[in-house]
N, C-alpha and C positions, 0 to 999 in steps of 0.2 A: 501364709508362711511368715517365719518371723522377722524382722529386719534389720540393717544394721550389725555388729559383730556378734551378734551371738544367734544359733541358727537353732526354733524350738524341735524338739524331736517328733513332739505330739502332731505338730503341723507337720512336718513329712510324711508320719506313717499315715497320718489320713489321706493324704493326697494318694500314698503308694497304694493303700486297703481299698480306700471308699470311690475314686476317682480311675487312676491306671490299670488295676487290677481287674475291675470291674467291665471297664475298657475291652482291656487284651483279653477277658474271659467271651464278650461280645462277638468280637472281632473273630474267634476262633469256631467260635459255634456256627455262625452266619459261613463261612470258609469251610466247615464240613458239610453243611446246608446245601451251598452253591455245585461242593463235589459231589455230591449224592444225588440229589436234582439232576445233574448234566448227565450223571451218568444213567440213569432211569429213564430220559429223556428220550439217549441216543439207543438206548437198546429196545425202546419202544416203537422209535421211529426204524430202524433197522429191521425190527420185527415185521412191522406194518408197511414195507416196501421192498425187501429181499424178495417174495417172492409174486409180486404183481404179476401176470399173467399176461403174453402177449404184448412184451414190453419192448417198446420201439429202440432204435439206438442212440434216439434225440434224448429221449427219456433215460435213458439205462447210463449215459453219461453224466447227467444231472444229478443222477443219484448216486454215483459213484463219485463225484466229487462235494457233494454232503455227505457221505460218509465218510469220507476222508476229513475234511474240516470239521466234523464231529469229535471224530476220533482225537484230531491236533488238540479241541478245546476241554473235552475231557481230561486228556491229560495234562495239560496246562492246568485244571483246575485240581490236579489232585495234587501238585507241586507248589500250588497255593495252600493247599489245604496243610499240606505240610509245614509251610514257612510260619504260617500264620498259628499253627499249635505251636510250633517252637517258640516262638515269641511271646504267646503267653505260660508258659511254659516257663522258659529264664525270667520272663515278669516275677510269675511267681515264686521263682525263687529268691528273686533279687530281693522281692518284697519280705519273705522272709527270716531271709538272712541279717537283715537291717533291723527288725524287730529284737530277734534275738541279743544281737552285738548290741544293741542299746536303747533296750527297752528300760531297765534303771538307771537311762543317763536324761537327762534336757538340755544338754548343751553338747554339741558332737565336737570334738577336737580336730585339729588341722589333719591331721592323719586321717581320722574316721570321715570326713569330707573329702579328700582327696582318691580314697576307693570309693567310694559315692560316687564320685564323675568318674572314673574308669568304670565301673560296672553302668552307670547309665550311657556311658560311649556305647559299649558290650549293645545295648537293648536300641539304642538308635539305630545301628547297622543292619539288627533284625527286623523294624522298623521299613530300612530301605530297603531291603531284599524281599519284606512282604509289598512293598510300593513296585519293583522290578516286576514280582511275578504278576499283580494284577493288571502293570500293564500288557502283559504279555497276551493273561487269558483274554481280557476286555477283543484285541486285538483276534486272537484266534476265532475267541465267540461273535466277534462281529464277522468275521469270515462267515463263519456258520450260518450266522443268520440270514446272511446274504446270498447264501447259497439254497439256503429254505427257501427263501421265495422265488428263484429261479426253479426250483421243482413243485413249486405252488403255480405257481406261469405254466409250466412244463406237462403237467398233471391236469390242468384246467383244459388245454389246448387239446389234451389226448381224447380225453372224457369227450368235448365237442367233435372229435374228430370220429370218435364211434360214433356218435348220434346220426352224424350227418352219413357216415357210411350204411349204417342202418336202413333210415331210409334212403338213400340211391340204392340199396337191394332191394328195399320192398317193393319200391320203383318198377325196378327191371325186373322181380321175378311176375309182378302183375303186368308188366309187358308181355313178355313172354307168352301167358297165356293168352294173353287177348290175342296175339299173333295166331296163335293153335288156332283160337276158334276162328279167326277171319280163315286162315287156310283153309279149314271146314269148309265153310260156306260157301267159297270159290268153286270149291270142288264139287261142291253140288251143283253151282252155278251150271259148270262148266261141264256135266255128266246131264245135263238136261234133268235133273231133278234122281237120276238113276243113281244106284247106289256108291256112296263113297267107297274106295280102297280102304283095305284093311284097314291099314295107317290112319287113317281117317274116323273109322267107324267110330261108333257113341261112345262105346266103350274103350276103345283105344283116348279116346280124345277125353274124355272123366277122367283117365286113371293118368294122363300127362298132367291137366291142370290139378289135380291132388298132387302129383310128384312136385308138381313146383311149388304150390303152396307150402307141402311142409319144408321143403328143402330154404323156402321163403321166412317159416319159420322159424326152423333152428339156427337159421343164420341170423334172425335178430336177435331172435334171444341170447347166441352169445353176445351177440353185439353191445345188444342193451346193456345183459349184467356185465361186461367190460366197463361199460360205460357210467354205468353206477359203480363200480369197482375204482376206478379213477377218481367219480367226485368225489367219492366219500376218502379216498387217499388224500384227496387236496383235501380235506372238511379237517382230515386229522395232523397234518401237516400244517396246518392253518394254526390250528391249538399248538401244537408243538414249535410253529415261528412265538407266537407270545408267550409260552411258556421261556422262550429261547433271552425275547425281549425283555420279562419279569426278574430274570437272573442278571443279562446283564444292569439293569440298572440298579441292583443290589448289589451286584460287586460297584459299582460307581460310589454311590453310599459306603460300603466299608474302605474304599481308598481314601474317600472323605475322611473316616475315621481315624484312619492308622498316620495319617498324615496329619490330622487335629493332635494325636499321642506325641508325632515325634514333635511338634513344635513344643507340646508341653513339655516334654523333656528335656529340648534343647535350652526352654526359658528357666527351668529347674536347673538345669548345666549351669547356667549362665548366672545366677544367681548366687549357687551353692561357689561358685568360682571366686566371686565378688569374697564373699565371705572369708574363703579358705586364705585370701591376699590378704585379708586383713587381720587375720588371726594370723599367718606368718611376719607380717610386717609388725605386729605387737611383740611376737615372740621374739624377732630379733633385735627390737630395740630392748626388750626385759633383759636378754643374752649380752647385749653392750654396757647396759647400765651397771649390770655383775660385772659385768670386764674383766 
């Protein structure tokens, strides 16, 4: 930009075109990105855990306060999404308001510099209010995440916990049986080789240990696919924590951003200010010399 009392035009509108514009248009894209993502996320994770099967109270808690902290950072993210359109948004308008007003001038007049710094005031505030909201989501979405891995923990611990019940059925229901038969055998013991009671007989005692096997069965089988049902909750909650962790370090990067914009426009402020003193303090010495 240009120095000293006369401020070039060319070198503004580039800055406003090639540089801030460019910027804010970044800044807003990446901010619909983050809302759209978050909200894809929680309606996928919502999907893939509303209706788990035989879901304990330890677990059903967990997951109802990641829903909840889902829910906060979604919406936090779509009141980013928001701030962060508006902002480029008045960018561009600002930008092309300034082209118009003085696209056939190179030298901006005290006037035309002094709405320069009230409409770049106007874009710093937008500025801070997109700075406000990403600390807000950053915050929410850190809840979030936090709360992912408490139903990653939560969801691990279930899945082992059918396994292990699993087997202590299969345990006992091959207990069981072996009990059957030793009963048999006592009782033949005990009858001098003569025939067992009913209760006892061959067939009675085949059709108890098939009762228990299958019943041994379909107890694991639920069991199992519970328990596969769990880890694979955890496998997909797992993606879904670093899907969680990819966002927030993109919003970390665009507060980077938006907070590199406001410094250049405060140095822009600051500059254009310099200028505007010194084109009024010519003026009123030209205004005294007429006297």
């Amino acid at each position: 930009m240009a120095q000293g009392g006369d401020y070039d035009h060319n070198s503004i509108a580039q800055w406003l075109t090639k540089i801030g514009t460019e910027n804010a248009k970044v800044i807003a894209s990446e901010a619909k990105k983050i809302s759209s993502e978050l909200c894809n996320s929680t309606t996928k994770a919502r999907d893939e855990l509303v209706n788990l099967p035989d879901c304990p109270s330890s677990l059903d808690s967990e997951r109802k306060d990641f829903f909840n902290s889902m829910d906060d950072a979604k919406s936090s993210a779509e009141g980013l999404k928001g701030r962060c359109l508006k902002l480029c948004e008045k960018w561009d308008g600002f930008a092309d308001d300034f082209k118009k007003s003085s696209s056939d001038k190179k030298i901006l007049s005290s006037d035309e510099l002094d709405k320069l710094l009230k409409d770049m005031q106007k874009l710093l505030k937008k500025c801070e209010a997109c700075e406000e909201q990403y600390s807000e989501t950053r915050a929410r979405l850190s809840t979030a995440i936090n709360d992912c891995s408490l139903l990653v923990e939560e969801l691990a611990k279930e899945a082992a916990r059918k396994r292990e019940e699993e087997s202590n059925r299969k345990l006992k229901g091959y207990g069981a049986a072996a009990l059957v038969g030793l009963g048999a055998a006592a009782m033949t013991l005990a009858t001098g080789g003569a025939a067992a009671p009913a209760m006892f007989a061959a067939g009675s005692l085949a059709g108890v240990s098939v009762g228990t096997a299958a019943w041994t069965k379909v107890t694991s089988g639920t069991l199992r696919s519970l328990s596969e049902t769990f880890s694979q909750a955890r496998g997909r909650m797992n993606a879904t924590l670093r899907e969680l962790n990819r966002l927030s370090n993109l919003i970390s990067s665009l507060e980077k951003n938006t907070a590199e914009m406001a410094k250049n426009i405060e140095t822009g402020r600051n500059r254009e200010k310099r200028v505007k003193d010194a084109l009024d303090k010519k003026e009123r010495k030209e205004r005294k010399a007429l006297g």
